[in-house]
C-alpha positions in Angstrom: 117.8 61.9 56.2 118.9 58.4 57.7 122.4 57.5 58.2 124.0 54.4 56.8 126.9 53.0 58.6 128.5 50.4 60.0 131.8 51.0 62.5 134.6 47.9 61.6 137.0 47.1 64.4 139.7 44.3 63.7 142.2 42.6 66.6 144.6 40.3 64.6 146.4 37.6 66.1 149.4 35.8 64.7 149.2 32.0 65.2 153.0 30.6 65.1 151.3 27.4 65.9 150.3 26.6 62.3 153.5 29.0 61.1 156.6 27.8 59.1 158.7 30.3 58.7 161.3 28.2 57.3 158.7 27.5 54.1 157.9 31.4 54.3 154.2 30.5 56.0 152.5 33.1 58.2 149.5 32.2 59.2 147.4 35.1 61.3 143.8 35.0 62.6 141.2 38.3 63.0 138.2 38.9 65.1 135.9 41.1 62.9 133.5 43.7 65.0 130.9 44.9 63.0 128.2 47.4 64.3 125.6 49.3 63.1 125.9 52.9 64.2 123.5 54.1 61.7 119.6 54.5 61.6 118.5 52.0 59.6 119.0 48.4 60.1 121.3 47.1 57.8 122.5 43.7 56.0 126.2 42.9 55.2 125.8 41.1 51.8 129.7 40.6 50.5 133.1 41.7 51.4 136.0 42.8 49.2 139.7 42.7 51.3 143.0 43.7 49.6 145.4 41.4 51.6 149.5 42.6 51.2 152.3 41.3 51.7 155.7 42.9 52.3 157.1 42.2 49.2 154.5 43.8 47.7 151.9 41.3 46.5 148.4 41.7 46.8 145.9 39.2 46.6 142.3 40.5 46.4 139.6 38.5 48.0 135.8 38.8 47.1 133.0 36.7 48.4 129.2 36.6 49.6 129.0 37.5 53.7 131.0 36.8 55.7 132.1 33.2 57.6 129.1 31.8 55.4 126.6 34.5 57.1 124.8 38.0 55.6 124.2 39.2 59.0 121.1 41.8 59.8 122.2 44.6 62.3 119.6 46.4 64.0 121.0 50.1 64.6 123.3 49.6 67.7 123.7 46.2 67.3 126.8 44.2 66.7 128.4 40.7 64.9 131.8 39.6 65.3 133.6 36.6 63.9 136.9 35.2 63.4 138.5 34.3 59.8 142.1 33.9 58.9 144.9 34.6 56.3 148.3 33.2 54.9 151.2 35.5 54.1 154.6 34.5 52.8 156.4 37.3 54.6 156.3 38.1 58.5 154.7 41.2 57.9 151.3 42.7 56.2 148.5 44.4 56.0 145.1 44.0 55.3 142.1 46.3 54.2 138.8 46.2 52.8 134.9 46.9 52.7 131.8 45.4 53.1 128.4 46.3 50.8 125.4 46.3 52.4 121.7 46.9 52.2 119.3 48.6 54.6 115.9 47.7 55.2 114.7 50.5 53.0 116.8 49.4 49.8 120.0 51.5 50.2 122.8 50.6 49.2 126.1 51.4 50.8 129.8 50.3 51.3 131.3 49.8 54.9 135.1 50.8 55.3 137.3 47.7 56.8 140.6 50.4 58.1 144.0 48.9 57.2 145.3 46.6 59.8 148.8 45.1 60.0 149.9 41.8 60.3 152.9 41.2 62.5 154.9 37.9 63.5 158.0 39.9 64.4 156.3 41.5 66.8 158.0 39.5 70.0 154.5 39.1 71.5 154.0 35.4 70.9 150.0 34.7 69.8 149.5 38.7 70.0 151.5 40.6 67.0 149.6 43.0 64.8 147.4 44.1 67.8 147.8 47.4 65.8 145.0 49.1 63.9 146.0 51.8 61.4 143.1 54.5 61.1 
């Protein structure tokens, strides 16, 4: 039986650079890895992401591809791009999943692991390097 799978790897990057704290703005940035480790090749049709804050709000975000692409991974191939997101606290996380189809028709979801956000960090341009698995 084929397996259907796609391995998601996320670095996130805080950028004080377009950051104001003092108007409770965090802005961070987050390369996406995306590759197929299954046996079939694979498309990545939409993504779902439950972005939280530390006061507890959670905005839900749904869309078609990603960065305005449904990429096509060949098993053992990989696509990475770079998006972005706003908190209004210093700290976060983020989670998600992709859907995708492979070449024979099934359908199957793609785990994105939680991932924190982190301007506190003291590593200017580098907080929330960490991945939570």
């Amino acid at each position: 039986m084929p397996r259907y799978q796609f391995l998601v790897e996320v670095q996130p990057q805080y950028l004080p650079e377009q950051s104001t704290p003092d108007e409770g703005l965090y802005v961070f940035a987050y390369t996406i890895t995306i590759t197929n480790t299954g046996d079939v090749a694979a498309q990545l049709i939409s993504r779902t992401w439950n972005v939280n804050d530390a006061n507890g709000h959670t905005e839900k975000v749904k869309g078609l591809g990603v960065i305005g692409q449904q990429p096509l991974l060949k098993p053992g191939q990989a696509f990475e791009y770079t998006s972005g997101t706003r908190l209004r606290t210093p700290t976060g996380t983020m989670h998600g999943s992709f859907f995708c189809v492979a070449e024979d028709g099934e359908k199957f979801d793609s785990d994105i692991p939680m991932f924190v956000l982190d301007a506190l960090s003291g590593d200017v341009g580098t907080g929330g390097s960490r991945t939570l698995h």
